[in-house]
Every structure is written in structure tokens, then in C-alpha cells.
N, C-alpha and C positions, 0 to 999 in steps of 0.2 A: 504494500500500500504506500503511493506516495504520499498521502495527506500525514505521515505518522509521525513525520520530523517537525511539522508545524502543532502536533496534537501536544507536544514531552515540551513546550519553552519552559521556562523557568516560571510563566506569570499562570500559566495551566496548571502546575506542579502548585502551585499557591493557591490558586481558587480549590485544588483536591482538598488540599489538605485543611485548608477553613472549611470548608465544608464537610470534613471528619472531624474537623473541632466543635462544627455547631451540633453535628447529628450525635456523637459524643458526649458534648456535654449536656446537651440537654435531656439526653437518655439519662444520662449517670444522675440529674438533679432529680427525675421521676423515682428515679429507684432506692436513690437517697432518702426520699421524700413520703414512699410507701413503705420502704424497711423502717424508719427511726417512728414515722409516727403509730404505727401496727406495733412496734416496742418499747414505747414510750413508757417508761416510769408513771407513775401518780404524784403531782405536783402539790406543793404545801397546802396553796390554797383547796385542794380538791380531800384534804386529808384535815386539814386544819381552815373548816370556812372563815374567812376574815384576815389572816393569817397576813394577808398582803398589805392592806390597810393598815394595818396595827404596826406591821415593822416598819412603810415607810413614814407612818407618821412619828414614829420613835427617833430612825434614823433624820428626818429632818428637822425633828428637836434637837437633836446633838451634832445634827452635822451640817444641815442648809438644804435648801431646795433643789438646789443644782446637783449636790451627791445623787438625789432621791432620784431625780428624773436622769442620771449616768447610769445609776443602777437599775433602773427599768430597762433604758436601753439595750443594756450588757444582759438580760431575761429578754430582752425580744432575741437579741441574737443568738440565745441557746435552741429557740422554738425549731422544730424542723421546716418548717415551711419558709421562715427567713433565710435558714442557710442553704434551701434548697436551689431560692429565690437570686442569692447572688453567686450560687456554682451556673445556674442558668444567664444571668448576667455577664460575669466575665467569660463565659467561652461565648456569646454573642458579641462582647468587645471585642473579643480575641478573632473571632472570626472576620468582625467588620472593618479591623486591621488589616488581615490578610488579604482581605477582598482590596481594599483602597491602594492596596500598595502591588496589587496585582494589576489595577487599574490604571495605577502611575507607570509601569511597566510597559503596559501596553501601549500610553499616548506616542504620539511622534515627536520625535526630538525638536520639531522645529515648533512644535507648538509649546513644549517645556520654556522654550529659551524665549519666545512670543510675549510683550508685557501686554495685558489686557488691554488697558488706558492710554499707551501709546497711539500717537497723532501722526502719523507720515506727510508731514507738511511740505 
């Protein structure tokens, strides 16, 4: 096949493989996401109702608001759904990389070195 040497450039080899990074990762987030929450422990508040209230109101008597709302945070980021949420995100970064820079690859040199705004007077 002649068309084979134009199919392997370097900017082909690039779109494959973001496009194994997006189908990748965002399998692995589904599966992440159906293992941890299917095994998910029982959280304080579902063991101890209130539980949640009582400690941040503690901890923001003794320590401030701003701990209280870092330490919610850092409990959203343990949920499985948040961290499935951005393994799904960065291999979509990851891939929209690959892509743009596959893209840059494939423009014409003469249009790289071309300034937009330029005027040929």
C-alpha cells in the first residue's frame, strides 16, 4: 500500500495515542468509580448522624472558618466520584494536548511563520 508512509507521520502517531489516552482514561475513571463506590466504607456521619456539624462547628471555634471549609474540601476529595471526576479530566487534558500539538504539526510552515495582523503595504 502506498498510502502507508503518509498513515505512521509523527502527528498520526499522536492523535493514536491521545486517543488511547482519552478511551483509557476514561474507562479507568468508570471503573474507579464503580469499584471504590460498590466498596465504600460507612462514613461518620452515616454511623454517627450529626457527626459532621458538631466537628466543624468545634473545629471552627478553635481554628477559623477557612480550616473548616479546607477540611471539607480535602472530604470532597476523598469521595469516589470527585476523584473519578478528575482521572476523567486530566486524560481529557492530556489528550487535548496531544491533539493541538498534532495539529501544530500538521499546519504549513508558511503559515506558522505568517503574523495574523500583518498589513503588506
Amino acid at each position: 500500500m502506498s498510502g502507508s508512509s503518509s498513515q505512521s507521520t509523527p502527528a498520526n502517531r499522536l492523535r493514536f495515542i491521545a486517543s488511547g489516552v482519552l478511551v483509557l482514561g476514561l474507562t479507568a475513571a468508570y471503573v474507579f468509580y464503580r469499584v471504590r463506590s460498590q466498596s465504600r466504607e460507612p462514613t461518620m456521619d452515616e454511623l454517627l448522624p450529626g457527626y459532621s456539624e458538631r466537628s466543624a462547628r468545634q473545629t471552627g471555634i478553635i481554628m477559623g472558618s477557612f480550616v473548616v471549609s479546607l477540611l471539607h474540601g480535602a472530604d470532597k476529595l476523598q469521595e469516589p466520584s470527585t476523584q473519578a471526576l478528575i482521572i476523567a479530566g486530566v486524560s481529557v487534558l492530556v489528550a487535548l494536548c496531544c491533539f493541538r500539538v498534532a495539529w501544530l504539526m500538521d499546519r504549513p510552515a508558511d503559515d506558522a511563520q505568517r503574523e495574523p495582523d500583518s498589513d503588506h503595504r
